[in-house]
C-alpha positions, 0 to 999 in steps of 0.5 A, spaced: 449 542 428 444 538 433 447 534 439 451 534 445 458 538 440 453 543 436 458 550 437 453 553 440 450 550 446 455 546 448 461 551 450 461 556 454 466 560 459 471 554 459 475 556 452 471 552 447 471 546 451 464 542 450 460 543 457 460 535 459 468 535 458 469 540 462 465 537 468 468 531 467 475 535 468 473 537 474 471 531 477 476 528 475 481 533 478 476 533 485 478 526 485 485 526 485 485 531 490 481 527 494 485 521 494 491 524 495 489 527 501 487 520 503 494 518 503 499 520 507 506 520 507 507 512 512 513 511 517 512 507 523 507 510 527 510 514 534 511 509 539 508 503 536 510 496 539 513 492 534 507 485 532 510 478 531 507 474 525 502 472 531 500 478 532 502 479 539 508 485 542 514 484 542 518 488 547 524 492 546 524 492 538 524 498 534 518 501 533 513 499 527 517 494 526 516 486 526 520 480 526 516 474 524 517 468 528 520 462 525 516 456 521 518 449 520 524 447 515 521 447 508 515 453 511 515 460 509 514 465 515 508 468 515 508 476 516 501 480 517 500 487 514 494 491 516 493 498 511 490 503 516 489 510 517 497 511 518 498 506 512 502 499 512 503 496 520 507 495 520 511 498 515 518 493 516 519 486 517 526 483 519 527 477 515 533 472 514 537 471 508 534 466 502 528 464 508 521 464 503 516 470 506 508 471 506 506 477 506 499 477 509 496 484 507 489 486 509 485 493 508 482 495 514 479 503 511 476 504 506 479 511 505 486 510 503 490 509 496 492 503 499 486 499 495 492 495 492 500 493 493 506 493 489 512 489 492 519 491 488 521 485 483 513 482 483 511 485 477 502 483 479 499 489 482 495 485 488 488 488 489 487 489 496 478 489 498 477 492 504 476 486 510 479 480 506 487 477 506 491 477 500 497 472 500 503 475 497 509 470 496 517 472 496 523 470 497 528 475 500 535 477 497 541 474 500 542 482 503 538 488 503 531 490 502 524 488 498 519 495 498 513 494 498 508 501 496 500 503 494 499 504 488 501 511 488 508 510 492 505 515 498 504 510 503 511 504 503 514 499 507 519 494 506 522 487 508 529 487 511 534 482 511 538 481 518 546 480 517 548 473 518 
């Protein structure tokens, strides 16, 4: 027999696994390990400053938390999310009941799982590309809360909704 399978020269030491199959397994398993580590489990950083939608610190609030600021009747509020080395930030949002959210996600890394964005309840995986801003519409429930994961759920944070 000729070819890449032929019994001979295409098994070794790898328990009758052809050679090319057993270096793709390797690769494989060396990839999974390197973007595992790549992830890592996504709090609040320590001492974070809470951001508003704007971007800017708000005093006194909790840490790696922002609470977008109000948008005219009839306008969804406006929440930005980076993904950086320490994963979503930040990882909470405090939102009214009912009121329409944006969730504006951009990735700032390169090495991260964080190349896409599951939100619970929206059942379109959003591909994030490094540098650019991907809009993710909501509307919040009347109470609780709306995850928000990477791909491989090791990095998360969620949209809170205030009591009234």
């Amino acid at each position: 027999m000729k070819g890449p399978l032929a019994p001979a020269a295409a098994t070794g030491d790898n328990g009758g696994m052809p050679r090319n199959a057993a270096a793709a397994a390797a690769l494989a398993f060396s990839l999974l390990l390197s973007a595992s580590s790549a992830c890592k489990d996504a709090g609040p950083p320590p001492g974070a400053a809470a951001v508003s939608a704007a971007g800017t610190q708000a005093s006194g609030a909790a840490s790696g938390t922002a609470r977008p600021t109000a948008a005219a009747p009839g306008e969804p509020v406006v929440a930005e999310i980076s993904v950086t080395e320490k994963g979503f930030e930040p990882a909470r949002i405090e939102v009214k009941a009912a009121q329409p959210l944006v969730l504006k996600f951009t990735r700032k890394v390169e090495a991260t799982c964080a190349d896409a964005v599951d939100v619970q309840g929206d059942p379109v995986r959003h591909m994030l590309p490094l540098g650019r801003t991907v809009e993710v519409k909501i509307t919040p429930p009347a109470s609780g809360e709306v995850a928000f994961a990477c791909p491989m759920k090791m990095l998360h944070g969620a949209v809170v909704v205030l009591p009234r």
